[in-house]
ChimeraX commands (.cxc) that place a marker at each C-alpha (Angstrom):
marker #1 position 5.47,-23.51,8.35 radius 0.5
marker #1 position 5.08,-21.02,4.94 radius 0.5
marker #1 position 1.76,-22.42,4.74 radius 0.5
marker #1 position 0.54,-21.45,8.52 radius 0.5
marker #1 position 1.96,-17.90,7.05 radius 0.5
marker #1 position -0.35,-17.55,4.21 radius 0.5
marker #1 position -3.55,-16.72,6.12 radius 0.5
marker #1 position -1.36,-14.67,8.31 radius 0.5
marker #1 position 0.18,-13.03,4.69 radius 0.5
marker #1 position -3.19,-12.50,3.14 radius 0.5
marker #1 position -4.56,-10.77,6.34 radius 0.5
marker #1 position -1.11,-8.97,6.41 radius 0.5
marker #1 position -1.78,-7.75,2.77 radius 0.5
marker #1 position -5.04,-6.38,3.32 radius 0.5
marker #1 position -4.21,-4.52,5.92 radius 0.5
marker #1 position -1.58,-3.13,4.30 radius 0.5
marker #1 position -3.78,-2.06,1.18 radius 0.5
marker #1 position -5.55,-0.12,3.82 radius 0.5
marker #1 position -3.27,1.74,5.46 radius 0.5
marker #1 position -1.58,2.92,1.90 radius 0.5
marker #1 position -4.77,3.65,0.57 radius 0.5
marker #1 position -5.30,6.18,3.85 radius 0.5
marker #1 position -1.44,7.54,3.80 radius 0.5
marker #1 position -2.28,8.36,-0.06 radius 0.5
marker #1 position -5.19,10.29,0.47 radius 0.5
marker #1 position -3.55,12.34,3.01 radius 0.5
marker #1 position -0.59,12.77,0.92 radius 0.5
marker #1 position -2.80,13.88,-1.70 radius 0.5
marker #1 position -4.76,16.29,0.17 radius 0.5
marker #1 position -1.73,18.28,1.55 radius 0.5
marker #1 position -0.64,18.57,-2.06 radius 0.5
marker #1 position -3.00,19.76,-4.05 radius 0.5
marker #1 position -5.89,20.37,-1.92 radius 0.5
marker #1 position -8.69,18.15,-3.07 radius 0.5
marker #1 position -10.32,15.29,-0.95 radius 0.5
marker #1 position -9.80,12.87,-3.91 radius 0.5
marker #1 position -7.32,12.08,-6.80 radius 0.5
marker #1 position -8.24,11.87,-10.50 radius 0.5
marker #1 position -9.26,8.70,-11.85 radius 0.5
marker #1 position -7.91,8.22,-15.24 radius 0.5
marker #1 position -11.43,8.40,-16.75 radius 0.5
marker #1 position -12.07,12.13,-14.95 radius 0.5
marker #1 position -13.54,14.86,-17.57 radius 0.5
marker #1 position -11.76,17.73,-15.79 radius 0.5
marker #1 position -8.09,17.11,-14.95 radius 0.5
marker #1 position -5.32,17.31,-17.60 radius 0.5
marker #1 position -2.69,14.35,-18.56 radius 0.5
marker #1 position -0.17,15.28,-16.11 radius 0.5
marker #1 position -2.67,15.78,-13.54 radius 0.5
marker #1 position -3.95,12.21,-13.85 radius 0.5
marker #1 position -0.87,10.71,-14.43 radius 0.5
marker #1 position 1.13,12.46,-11.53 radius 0.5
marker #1 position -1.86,11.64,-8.80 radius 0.5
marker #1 position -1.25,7.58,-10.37 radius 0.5
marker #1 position 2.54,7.83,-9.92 radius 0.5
marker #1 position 2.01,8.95,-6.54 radius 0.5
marker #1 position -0.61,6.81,-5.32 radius 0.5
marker #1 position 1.74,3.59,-7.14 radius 0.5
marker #1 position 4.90,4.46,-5.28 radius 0.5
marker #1 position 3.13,5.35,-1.84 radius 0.5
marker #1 position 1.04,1.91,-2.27 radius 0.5
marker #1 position 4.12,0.05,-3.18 radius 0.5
marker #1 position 6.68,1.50,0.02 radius 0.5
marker #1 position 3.26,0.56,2.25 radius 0.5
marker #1 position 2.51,-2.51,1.49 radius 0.5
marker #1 position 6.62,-3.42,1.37 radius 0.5
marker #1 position 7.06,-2.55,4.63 radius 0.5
marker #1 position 4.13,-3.71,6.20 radius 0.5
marker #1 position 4.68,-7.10,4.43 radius 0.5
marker #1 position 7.98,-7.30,5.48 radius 0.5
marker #1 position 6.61,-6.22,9.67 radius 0.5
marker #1 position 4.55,-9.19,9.13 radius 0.5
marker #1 position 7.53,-11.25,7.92 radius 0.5
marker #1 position 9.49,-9.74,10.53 radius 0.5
marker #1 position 7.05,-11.10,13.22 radius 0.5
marker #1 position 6.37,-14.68,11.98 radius 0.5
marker #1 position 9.97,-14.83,12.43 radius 0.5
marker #1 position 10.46,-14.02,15.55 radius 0.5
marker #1 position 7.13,-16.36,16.74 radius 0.5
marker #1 position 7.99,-19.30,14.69 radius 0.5
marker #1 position 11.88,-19.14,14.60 radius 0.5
marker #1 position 11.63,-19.33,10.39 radius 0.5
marker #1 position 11.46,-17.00,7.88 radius 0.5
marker #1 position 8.28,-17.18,5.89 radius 0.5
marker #1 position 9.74,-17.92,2.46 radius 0.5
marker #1 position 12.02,-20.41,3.61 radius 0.5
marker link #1:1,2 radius 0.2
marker link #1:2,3 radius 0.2
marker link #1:3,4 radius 0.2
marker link #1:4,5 radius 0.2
marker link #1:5,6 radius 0.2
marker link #1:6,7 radius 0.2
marker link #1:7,8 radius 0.2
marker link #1:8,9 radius 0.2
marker link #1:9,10 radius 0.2
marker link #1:10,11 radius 0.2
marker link #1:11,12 radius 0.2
marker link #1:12,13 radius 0.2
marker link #1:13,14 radius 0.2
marker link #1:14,15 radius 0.2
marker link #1:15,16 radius 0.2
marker link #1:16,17 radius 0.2
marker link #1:17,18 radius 0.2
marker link #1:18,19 radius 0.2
marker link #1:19,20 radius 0.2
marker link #1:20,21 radius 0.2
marker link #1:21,22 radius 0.2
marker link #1:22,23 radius 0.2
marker link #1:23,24 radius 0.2
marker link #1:24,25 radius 0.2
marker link #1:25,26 radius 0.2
marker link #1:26,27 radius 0.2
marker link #1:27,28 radius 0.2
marker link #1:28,29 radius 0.2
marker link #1:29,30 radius 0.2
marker link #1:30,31 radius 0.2
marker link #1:31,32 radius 0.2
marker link #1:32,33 radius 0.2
marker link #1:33,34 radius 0.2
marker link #1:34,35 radius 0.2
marker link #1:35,36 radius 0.2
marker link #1:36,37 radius 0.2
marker link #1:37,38 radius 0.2
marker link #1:38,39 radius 0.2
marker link #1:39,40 radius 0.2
marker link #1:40,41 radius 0.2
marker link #1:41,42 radius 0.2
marker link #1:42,43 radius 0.2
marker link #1:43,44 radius 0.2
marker link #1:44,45 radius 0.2
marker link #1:45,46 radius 0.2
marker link #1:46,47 radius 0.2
marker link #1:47,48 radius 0.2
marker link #1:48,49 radius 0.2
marker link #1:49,50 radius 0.2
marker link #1:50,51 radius 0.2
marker link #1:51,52 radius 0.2
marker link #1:52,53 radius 0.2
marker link #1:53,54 radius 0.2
marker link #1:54,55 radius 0.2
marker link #1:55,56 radius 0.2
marker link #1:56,57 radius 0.2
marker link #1:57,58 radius 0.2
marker link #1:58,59 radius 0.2
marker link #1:59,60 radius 0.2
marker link #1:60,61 radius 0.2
marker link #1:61,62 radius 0.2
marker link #1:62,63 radius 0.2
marker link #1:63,64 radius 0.2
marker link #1:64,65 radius 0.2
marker link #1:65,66 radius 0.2
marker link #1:66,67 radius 0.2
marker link #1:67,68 radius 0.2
marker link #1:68,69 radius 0.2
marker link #1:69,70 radius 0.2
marker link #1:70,71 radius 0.2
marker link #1:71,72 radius 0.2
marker link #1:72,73 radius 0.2
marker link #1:73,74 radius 0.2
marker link #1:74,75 radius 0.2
marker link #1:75,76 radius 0.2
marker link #1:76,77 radius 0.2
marker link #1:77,78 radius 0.2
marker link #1:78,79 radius 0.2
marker link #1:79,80 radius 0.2
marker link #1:80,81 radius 0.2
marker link #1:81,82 radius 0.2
marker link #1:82,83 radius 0.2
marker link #1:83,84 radius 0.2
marker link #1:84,85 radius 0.2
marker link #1:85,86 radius 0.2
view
């Protein structure tokens, strides 16, 4: 059964890349005001303005993806009877 959940995983993952990708750029918007974060490499934004858009956009990515990894988890289960990783 855990390998008829890999597809459904990977499919699971990308969508879940998406949606934190969208959250974060909301997020980011209603804080400081700008349509897009600093990348590491931008010319015009200090340390802690790079570094505080990439701690934000890690821990809003991360809290995504976990819970819409473990929704897809959470669903196998109750289609299959089994837990993915068991």
């Amino acid at each position: 059964m855990t390998t008829l959940y890999k597809p459904l995983g990977m499919i699971v993952g990308v969508i879940g890349a998406i949606a934190a990708n969208a959250v974060f750029t909301r997020v980011w918007r209603r804080v400081s005001g700008e349509d897009r974060a600093p990348r590491a490499t931008a010319h015009g934004y200090s340390w802690r303005e790079v570094l505080i858009a990439a701690a934000l956009q890690g821990a809003i990515f991360g809290l995504v993806k976990a819970a819409i990894d473990r929704a897809g988890a959470t669903g196998y289960q109750r289609l299959t009877g089994t837990w993915p990783d068991e």
